[in-house]
C-alpha positions in Angstrom: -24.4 93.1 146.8 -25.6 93.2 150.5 -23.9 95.0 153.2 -24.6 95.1 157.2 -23.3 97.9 159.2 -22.7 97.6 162.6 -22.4 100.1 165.4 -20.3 98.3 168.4 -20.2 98.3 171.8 -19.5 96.8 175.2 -23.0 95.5 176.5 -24.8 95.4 172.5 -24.3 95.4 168.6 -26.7 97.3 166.7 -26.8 95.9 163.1 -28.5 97.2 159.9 -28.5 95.8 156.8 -28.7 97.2 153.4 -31.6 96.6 150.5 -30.0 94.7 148.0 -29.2 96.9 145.4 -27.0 98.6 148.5 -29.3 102.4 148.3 -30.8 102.2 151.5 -29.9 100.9 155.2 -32.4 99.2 157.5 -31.7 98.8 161.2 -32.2 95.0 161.6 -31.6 94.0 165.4 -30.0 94.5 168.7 -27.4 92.2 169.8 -27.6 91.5 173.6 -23.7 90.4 174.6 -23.9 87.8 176.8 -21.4 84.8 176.5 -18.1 85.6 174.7 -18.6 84.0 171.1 -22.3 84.4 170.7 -22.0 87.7 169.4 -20.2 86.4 166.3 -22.2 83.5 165.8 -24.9 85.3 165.7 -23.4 88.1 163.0 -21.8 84.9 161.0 -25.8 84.0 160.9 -26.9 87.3 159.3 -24.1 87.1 157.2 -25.1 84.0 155.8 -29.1 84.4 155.7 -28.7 87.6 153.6 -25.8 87.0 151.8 -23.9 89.8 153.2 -20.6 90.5 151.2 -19.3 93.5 153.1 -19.8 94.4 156.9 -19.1 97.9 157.9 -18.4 98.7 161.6 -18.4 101.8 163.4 -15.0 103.0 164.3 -15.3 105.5 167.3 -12.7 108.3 167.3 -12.1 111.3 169.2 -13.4 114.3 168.0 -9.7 115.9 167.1 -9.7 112.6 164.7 -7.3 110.1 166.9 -7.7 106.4 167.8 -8.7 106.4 171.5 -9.2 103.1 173.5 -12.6 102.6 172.1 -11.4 102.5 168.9 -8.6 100.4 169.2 -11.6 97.8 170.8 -13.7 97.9 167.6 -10.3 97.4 165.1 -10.2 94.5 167.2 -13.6 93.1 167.0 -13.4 94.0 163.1 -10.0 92.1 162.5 -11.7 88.7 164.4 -15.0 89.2 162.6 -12.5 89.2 159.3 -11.6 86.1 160.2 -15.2 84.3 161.6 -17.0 85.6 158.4 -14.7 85.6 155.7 -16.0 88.8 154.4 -14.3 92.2 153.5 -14.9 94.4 157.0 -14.4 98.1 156.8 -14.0 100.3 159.6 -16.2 104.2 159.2 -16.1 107.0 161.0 -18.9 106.8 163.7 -18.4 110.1 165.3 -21.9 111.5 166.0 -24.3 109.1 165.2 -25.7 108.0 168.7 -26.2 111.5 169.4 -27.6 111.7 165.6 -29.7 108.7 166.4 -31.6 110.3 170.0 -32.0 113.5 168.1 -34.2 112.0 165.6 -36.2 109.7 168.3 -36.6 112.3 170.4 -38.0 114.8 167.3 -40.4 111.6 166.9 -41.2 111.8 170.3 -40.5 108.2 171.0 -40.2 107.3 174.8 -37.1 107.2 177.0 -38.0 103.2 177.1 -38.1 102.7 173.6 -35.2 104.6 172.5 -33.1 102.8 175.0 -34.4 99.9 172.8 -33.5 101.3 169.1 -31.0 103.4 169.3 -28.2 101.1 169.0 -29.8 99.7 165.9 -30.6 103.0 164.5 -26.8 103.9 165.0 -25.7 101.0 162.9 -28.5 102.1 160.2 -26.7 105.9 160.5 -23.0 104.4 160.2 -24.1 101.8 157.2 -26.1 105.3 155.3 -22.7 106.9 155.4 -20.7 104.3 154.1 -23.1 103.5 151.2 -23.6 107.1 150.0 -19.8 107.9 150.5 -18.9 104.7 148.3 -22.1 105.0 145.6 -20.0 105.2 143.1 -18.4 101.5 143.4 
């Protein structure tokens, strides 16, 4: 069992993946969107080099715990990555974990520069944690 988290957005895709007995999340890459379609052949990819059987993607919602625009976006991009990967796709609450994600670089005292360059992935790593230590009892 292998899982891959994902923490979406307009201009990247953070992606983490987890170890294979599913205990621990590891930010894998930043996706750089560029041409419509890339983005999911690059996801069907990682799906298929680490035999990912669940994907879980962020699902941004307003702090009094409705579906903004945002979110409507990422049920979206989950229900077409459904289709592209044929693998189970859950949505998980990602409220917090950029802002979870620069407190921690920043603690480690990791440039402005360098965080710009992680923190997506380290989002998806956050939102992929969750998920697996909300669910450990699968």
């Amino acid at each position: 069992m292998r899982w891959m988290g994902l923490d979406y957005g307009d201009k990247t895709i953070g992606v983490a993946i987890s170890d294979e007995l599913g205990w621990t999340a590891q930010g894998l890459e930043v996706i750089h969107r560029r041409k419509p379609g890339e983005d999911f052949d690059r996801l069907t990819a990682i799906v298929s080099q680490y035999g990912v059987t669940e994907i879980i993607v962020g699902l941004p919602k307003n702090m009094n715990n409705t579906i903004g625009p945002r979110g409507e976006i990422a049920i979206a991009f989950s229900e077409e990555l459904k289709q592209k990967t044929n693998v189970p796709v859950h949505l998980w609450d990602e409220r917090l974990t950029t802002v979870a994600a620069t407190r921690a670089l920043l603690e480690g005292d990791v440039s402005r520069k360098k965080r710009k360059a992680v923190i997506d992935k380290m989002a998806a790593q956050l939102i992929l944690q969750g998920y697996m230590e909300a669910n450990m009892k699968r």
